[in-house]
C-alpha distance (Angstrom), angle and dihedral (degrees) to the residues before:
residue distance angle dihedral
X1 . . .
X2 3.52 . .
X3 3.70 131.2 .
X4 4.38 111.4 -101.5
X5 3.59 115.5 -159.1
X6 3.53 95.4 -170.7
X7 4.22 86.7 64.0
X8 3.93 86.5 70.2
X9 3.78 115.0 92.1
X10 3.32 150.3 157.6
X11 3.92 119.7 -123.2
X12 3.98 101.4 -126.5
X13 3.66 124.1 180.0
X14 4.20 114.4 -93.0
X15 4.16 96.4 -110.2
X16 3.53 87.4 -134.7
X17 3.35 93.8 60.4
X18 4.36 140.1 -55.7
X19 3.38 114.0 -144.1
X20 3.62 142.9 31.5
X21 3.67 151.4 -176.8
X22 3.65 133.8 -160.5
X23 3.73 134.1 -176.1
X24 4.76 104.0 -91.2
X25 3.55 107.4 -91.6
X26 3.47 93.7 43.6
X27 3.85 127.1 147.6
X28 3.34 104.2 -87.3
X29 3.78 132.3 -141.5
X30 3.79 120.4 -113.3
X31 3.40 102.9 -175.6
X32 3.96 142.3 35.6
X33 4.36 94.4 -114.2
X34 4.31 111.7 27.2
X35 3.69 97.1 97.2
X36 3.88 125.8 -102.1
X37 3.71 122.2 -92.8
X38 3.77 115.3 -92.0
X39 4.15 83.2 -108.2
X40 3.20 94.7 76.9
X41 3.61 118.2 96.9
X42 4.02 122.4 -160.6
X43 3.79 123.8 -120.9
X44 3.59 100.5 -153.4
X45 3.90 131.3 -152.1
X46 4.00 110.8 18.4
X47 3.79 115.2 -162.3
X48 4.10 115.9 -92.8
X49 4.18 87.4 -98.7
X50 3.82 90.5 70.6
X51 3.49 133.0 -168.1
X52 3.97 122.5 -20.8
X53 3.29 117.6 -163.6
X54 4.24 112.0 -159.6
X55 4.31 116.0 -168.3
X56 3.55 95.3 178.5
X57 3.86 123.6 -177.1
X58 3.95 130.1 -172.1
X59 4.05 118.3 -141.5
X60 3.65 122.9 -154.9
X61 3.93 105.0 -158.6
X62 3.56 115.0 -149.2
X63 3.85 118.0 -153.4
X64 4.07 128.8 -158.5
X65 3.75 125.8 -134.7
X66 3.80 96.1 -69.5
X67 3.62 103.9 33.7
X68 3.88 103.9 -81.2
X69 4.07 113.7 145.3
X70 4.03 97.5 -125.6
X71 3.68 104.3 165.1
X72 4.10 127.6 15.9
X73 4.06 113.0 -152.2
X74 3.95 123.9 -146.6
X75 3.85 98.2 -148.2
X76 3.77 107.2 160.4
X77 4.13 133.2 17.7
X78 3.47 129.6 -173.0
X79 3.84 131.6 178.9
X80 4.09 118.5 -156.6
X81 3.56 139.5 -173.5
X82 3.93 124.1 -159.9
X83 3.75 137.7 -162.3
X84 3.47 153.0 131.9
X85 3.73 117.8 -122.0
X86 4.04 114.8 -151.6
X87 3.59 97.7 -176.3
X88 3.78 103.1 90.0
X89 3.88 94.3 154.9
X90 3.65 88.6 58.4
X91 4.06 105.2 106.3
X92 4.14 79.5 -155.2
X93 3.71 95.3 64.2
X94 3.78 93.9 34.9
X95 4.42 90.3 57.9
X96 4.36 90.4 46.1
X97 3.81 77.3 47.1
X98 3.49 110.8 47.1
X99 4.25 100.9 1.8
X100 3.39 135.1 -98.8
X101 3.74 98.8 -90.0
X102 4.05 89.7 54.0
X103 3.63 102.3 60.8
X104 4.00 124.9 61.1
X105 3.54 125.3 167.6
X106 3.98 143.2 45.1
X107 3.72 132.0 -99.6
X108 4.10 83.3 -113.2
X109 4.31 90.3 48.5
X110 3.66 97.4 27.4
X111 3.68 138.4 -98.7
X112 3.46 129.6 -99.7
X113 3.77 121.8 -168.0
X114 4.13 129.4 -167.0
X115 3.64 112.8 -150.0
X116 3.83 99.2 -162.1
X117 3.92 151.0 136.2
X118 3.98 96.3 -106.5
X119 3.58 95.7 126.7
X120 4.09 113.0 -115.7
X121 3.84 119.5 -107.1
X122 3.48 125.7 -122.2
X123 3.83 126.0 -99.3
X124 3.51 153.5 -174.2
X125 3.82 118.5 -99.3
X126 3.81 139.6 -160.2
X127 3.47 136.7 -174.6
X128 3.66 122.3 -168.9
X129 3.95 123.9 -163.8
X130 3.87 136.4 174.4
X131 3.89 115.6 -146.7
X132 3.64 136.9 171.8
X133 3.65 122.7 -18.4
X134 3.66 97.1 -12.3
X135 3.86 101.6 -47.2
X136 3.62 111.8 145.0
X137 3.84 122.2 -154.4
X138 3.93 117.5 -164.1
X139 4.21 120.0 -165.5
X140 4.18 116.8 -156.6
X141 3.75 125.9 -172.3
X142 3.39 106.5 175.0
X143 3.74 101.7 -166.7
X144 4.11 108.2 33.9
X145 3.30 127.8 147.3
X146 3.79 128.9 -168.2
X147 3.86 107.1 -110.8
X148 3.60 111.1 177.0
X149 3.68 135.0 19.4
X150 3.72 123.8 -149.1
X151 4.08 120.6 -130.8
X152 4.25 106.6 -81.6
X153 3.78 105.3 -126.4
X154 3.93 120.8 -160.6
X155 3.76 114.5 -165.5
X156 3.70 139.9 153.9
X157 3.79 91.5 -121.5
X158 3.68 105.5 42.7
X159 3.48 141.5 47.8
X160 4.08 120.8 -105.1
X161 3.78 112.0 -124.5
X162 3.39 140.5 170.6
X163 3.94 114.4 -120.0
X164 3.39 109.2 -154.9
X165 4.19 135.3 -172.5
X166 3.73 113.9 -162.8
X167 3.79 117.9 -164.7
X168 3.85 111.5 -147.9
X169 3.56 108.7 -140.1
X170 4.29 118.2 -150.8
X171 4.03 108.4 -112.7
X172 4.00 131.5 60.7
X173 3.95 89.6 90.7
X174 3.73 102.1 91.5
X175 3.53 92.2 -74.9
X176 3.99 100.8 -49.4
X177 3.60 113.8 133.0
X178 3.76 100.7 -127.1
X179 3.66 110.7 134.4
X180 3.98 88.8 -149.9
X181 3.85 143.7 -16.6
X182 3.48 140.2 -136.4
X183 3.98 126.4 -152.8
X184 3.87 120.3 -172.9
X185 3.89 127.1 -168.4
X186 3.76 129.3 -178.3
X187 3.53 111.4 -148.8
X188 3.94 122.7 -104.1
């Protein structure tokens, strides 16, 4: 099998938009082109690191009388998704952020944001990405929740973002246990 240059890419943002989040339960995608369900909400501008995606697994090593490794154990997984979100006037980004119930308002009315321990609800999420020669790659995690916030900076010299980790959860895909799935199609 020969090397293909045209398999390397780079994983740039879909222009139309990159990520999205829709309430759980949602219609979910099953492909990486039919377009997303009219639940899905966009999250606008992420920061110029991207999106990380983290499948961590934790190995228990299991040594025989006299040292030798004999069995290795899978005992935890986790699957994490990373980003900075820029657009803080976006009511979108502010209810993934903070939930639905603690923001009210419009740009045009006013906003008005609850900073509180109500723990955040789960949610569909989708990222979109264009990549070489007109391939298009699609990520769904149809059970993530936001688990950890990064610290909100507000400077004269930077822009204030929200930097998000979303855990993706297994279940949402008829029952499998995939914690999220990735489709990939090269244009025609």
């Amino acid at each position: 099998m020969a090397n293909t240059v045209t398999n390397v890419t780079a994983g740039k943002p879909n222009p139309a938009g990159a990520l999205y989040w829709a309430p759980l339960g949602s219609t979910l995608p099953t492909d990486a082109t039919t377009a997303l369900d009219a639940a899905f909400l966009p999250l606008g501008y992420v920061s110029e690191d991207g999106l990380t995606n983290s499948n961590s697994r934790d190995n228990d090593e299991i040594h025989a009388w006299g040292g030798d490794a004999v069995l290795n154990l899978e005992s935890n997984y986790s699957d994490t998704f990373q980003f900075t979100l820029l657009e803080i006037l976006n009511v979108n980004v502010l209810k993934m952020v903070y939930g639905e119930a603690n923001v009210t308002g419009t740009l045009a009315t006013g906003i008005t944001v609850k900073a509180n321990s109500t723990e955040r609800t789960a949610g569909v999420f989708v990222a979109e990405m264009a990549l070489r020669d007109g391939a298009k790659q699609r990520i769904v995690c149809p059970n993530a929740k936001l688990t950890e916030l990064g610290d909100i900076t507000y400077v004269d010299n930077d822009a204030a973002g929200y930097e998000c980790t979303l855990s993706a959860m297994p279940g949402g895909f008829d029952g499998d246990n995939d914690t999220h799935k990735t489709y990939i199609k090269r244009a025609a």
